[in-house]
N, C-alpha and C positions, 0 to 999 in steps of 0.2 A: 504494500500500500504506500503510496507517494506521500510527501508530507508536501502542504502547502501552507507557506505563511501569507496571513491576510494581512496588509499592515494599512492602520486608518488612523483619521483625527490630524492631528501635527499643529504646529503654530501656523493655520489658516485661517483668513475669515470663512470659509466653508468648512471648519472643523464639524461642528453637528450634524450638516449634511454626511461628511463624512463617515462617518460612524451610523447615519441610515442605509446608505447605501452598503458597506461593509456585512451587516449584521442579516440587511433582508435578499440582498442581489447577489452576495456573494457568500458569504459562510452558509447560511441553511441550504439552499441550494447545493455546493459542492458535496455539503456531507450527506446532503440527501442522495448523493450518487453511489455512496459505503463505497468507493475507490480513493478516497484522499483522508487522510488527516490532518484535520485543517489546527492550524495553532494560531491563534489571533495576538497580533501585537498592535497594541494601542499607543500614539504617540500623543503624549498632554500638550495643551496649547502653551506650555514652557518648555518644550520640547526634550521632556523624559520619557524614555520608552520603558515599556510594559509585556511583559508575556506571562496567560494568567489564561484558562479557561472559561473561569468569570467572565470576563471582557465579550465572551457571545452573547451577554445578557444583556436585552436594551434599557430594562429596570433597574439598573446598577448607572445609567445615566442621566434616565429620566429624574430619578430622585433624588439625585446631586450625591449619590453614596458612592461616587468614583473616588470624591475629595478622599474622604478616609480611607478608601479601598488604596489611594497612592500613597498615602501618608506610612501605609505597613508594608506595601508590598514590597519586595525586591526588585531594583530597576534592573535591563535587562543590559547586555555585553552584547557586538557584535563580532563574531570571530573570523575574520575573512581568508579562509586558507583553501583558497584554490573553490572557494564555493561560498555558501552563507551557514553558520552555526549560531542556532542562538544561547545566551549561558545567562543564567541566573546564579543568586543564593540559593540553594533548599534551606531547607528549618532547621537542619542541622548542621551544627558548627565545623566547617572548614571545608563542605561539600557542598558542591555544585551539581546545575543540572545541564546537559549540552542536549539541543536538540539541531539535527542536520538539517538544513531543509532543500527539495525537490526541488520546488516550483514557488516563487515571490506572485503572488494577487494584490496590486497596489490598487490600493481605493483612496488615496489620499485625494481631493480636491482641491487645488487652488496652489497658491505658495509653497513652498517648501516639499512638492509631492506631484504635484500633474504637471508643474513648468519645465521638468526633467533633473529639477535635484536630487529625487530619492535617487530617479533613473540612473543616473551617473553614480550613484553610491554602487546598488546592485552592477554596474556592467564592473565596477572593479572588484566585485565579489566576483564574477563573473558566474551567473546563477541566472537560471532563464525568468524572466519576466513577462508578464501579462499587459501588452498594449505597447504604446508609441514607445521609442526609441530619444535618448536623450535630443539630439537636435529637432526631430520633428514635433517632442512635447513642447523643446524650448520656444520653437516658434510656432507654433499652434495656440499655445497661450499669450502670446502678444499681439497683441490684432493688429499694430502697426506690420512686424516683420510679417504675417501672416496675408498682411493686404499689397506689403510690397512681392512676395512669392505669388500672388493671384496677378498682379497686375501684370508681370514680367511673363507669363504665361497665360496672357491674356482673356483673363476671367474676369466679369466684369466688378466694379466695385462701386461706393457710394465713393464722391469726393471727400476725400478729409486731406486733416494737417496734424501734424504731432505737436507737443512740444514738450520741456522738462520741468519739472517741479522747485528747480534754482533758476534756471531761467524765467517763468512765470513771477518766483518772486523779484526779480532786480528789477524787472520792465512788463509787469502784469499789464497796466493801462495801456502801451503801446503794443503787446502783439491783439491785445481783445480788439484795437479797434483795425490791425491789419487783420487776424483771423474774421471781422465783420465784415470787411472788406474782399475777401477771396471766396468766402463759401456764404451761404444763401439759405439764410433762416427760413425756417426751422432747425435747429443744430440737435446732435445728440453728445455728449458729452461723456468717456468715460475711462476710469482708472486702464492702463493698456494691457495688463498681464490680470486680469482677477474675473474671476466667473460668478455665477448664481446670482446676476444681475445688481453687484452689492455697488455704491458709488455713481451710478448710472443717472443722468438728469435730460431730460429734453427742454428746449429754450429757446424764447423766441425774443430776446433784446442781450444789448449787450453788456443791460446788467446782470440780467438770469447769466448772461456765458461767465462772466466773472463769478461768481457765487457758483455756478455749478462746475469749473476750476478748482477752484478752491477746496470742494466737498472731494472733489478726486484724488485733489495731490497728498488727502490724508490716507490712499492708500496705498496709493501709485507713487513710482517717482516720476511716471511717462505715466503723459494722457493723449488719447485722440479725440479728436472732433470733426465731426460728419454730418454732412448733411443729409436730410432726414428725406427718403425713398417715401416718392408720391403716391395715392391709390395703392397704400401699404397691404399686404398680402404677408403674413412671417410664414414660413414652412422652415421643418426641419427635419435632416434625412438622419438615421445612425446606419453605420457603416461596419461590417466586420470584414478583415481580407489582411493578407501581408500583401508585401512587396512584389512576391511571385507568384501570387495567387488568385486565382477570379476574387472581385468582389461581390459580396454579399450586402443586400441593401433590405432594410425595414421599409414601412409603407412612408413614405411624405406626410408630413404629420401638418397641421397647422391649428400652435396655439392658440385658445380663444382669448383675445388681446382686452385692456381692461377699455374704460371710455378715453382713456388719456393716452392709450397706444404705448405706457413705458409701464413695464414690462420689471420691478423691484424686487427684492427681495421678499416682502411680504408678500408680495400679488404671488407667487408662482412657490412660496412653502408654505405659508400661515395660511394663508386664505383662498388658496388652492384657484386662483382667479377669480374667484367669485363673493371675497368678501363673507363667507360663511363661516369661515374657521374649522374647516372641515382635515381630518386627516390624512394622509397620503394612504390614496388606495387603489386600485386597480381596475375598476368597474367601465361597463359600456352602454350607453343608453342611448338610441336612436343615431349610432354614431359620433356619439361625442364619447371619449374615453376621461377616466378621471384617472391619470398616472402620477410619475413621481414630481411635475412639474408643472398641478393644474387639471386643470380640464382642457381639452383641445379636440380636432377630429381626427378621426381615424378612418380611412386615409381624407387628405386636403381634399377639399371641395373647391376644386382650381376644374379649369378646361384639358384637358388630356396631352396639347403642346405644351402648358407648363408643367404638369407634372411630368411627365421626361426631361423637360428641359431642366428641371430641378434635379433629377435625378442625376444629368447628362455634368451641369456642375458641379454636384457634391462630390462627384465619381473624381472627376478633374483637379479639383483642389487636395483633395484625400491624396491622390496619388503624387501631384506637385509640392506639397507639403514633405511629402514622406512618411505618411502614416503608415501605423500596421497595430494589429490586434484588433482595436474597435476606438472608433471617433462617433463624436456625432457635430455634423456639418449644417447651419445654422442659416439661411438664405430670407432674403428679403425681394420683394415679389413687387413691381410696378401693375397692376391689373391691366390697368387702363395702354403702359405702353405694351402690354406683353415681354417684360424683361427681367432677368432674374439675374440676382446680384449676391453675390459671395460676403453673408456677413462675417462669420466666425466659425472656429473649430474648438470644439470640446474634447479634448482628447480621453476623458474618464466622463462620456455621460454618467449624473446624476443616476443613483438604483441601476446604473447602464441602460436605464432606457427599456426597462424590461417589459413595461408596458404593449411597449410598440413590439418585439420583437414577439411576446405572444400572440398577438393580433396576425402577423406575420407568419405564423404557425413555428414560430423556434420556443420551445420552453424554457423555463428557467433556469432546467438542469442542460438540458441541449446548450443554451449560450453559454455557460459557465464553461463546461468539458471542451466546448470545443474553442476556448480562448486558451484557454492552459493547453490543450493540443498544438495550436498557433504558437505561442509562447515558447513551447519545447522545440519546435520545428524551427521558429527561427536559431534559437541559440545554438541548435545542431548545426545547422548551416553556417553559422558565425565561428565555428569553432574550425573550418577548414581552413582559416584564413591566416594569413602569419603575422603578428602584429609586433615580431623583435627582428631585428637583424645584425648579425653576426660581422663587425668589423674590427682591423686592428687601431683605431683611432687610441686608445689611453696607450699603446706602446708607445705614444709621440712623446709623453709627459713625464 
């Protein structure tokens, strides 16, 4: 039986997400397959790590009993020798526990975990991994590099401009009113590496740009700002596939947007879009599906040339990026001109999107098995390759 570490939480603003998705997309599942043993490692939003069976329990974080459960527990060693080991205390004095692991299932969201930091950790354990690859997480979560790879590959995009969170402070008044000057309000404004919509402002003067500036660069050190896609239509595809591999594609989804078109943190976890307070759950009703991101349709209620066309880009960008495992690819839709534009990449959908993928006819346990299949496949293949090379240079010294 393979051993799989699940590793979630970290110092993110999507830490809590994190550890949703972890506990219901990914550990019960796997183990519902009785072919892995899964070992969950939790990383605190002070970034200690944790390995603890406990930690499959979602009750142990709903009711804030994590605090004491870290306050006793043993934090955890990583031992990186030619793979991943992980080592605790035991309860008795001067012994330890080592456990080897398989196969790494990263669910970390956001900072320090989907940008390609953990990823780089794991490729120098050198241990196969679940999903994107250090450069295409790195710039899959930056929506500026991620717009500059679409455009260079000629995908389409909204007009934006970047700029930095020192730079904004020495000359804030002067680029707001050249940024008013080049792009064409309605503006979207947002932190350039951070997901689950947190920092996000849309704004139409350039006092709202200023002020919605501002609210970014407390997460961001890089923000972009875009102008806002006419007879808005959102779809979103998730994607499973490597490098050398047919793509696999979920149905075109399209969230049901609030009245104000922005798209927060609260609209799309607390209040499931609808302002109800409802919890994340799975259901389908006359075509609207309630997933881990809301309510939305199943599949987009578009004309049949945009949803290929959607499909036709998600496919494009996925593959110009350099994904592999599973993305979900984020598009914004003109109705009226018929054009479909490349917003963002998710490189760890949220739950993975498991919503869609049953809808899809893939189960829960099907998408799990066959991402850690992906996962082993690529690293087999990564291991033909020779990354030392043998020369006499230190005889010079």
């Amino acid at each position: 039986m393979k051993t799989v570490a699940v590793i979630f939480g970290s110092r993110s603003a999507e830490h809590d997400i994190s550890i949703i998705t972890a506990i219901s997309a990914i550990i019960k599942p796997l183990e519902a397959t009785k072919q892995y043993k899964v070992e969950p490692v939790y990383i605190s939003k002070t970034g200690e790590w944790f390995w603890d069976d406990r930690l499959k329990e979602i009750a142990l974080y709903q009711t804030g009993e994590i605090q004491q459960f870290m306050k006793k527990a043993p934090k955890v060693q990583l031992q990186l020798d030619g793979g991943l080991t992980l080592v605790k205390s035991s309860q008795f004095a001067g012994r330890k526990q080592y456990k080897k692991i398989d196969v790494v299932f990263p669910a970390t969201h956001g900072t320090y975990g989907e940008d390609g930091a953990l990823m780089g950790l794991l490729e120098m354990a050198n241990v196969p991994y679940v999903g994107c690859d250090v450069p295409s997480s790195a710039i899959a979560m930056d929506k500026v590099l991620s717009r500059d790879v679409a455009t260079v590959n000629d995908i389409p995009v909204p007009k934006y401009e970047y700029l930095y969170a020192d730079t904004f402070a020495q000359k804030g008044p002067t680029i707001v009113k050249e940024l008013s000057k080049s792009l064409k309000f309605p503006l979207f404004v947002k932190p350039a590496s951070l997901g689950s919509s947190i920092g996000i402002s849309k704004v139409e003067s350039e006092r709202e740009l200023t002020n919605a500036i501002e609210v970014a660069t407390h997460y961001d050190n890089k923000v972009i700002i875009e102008e806002a896609v006419q007879n808005l239509v959102e779809v979103t595809v998730p994607i499973i596939g490597n490098r050398n591999t047919p793509l696999k594609y979920a149905l075109v989804e399209e969230p049901l947007s609030p009245e104000d078109g922005v798209f927060d943190f609260d609209t799309k976890y607390m209040n499931q879009g609808k302002g109800e307070g409802k919890k994340m759950g799975g259901s389908k009703v006359d075509g609207v599906s309630s997933g881990s991101q809301g309510y939305s349709r199943l599949p987009a209620d578009i004309p049949k040339s945009l949803y290929d066309e959607s499909l036709d880009v998600a496919g494009r960008i996925y593959r110009s990026v350099g994904c592999e495992g599973i993305a979900r690819i984020d598009l914004l839709i003109d109705k009226k001109a018929k054009k479909v534009f490349f917003n963002e990449i998710n490189p760890l959908p949220g739950s993975l999107y498991s919503h869609n993928w049953r809808a899809s006819g893939v189960s829960n346990v099907e998408l799990v098995t066959e991402l850690v299949d992906l996962a082993e496949t690529r690293w087999s293949e990564k291991q033909k390759l020779n990354t030392t090379f043998s020369t006499n240079f230190l005889k010079q010294f």
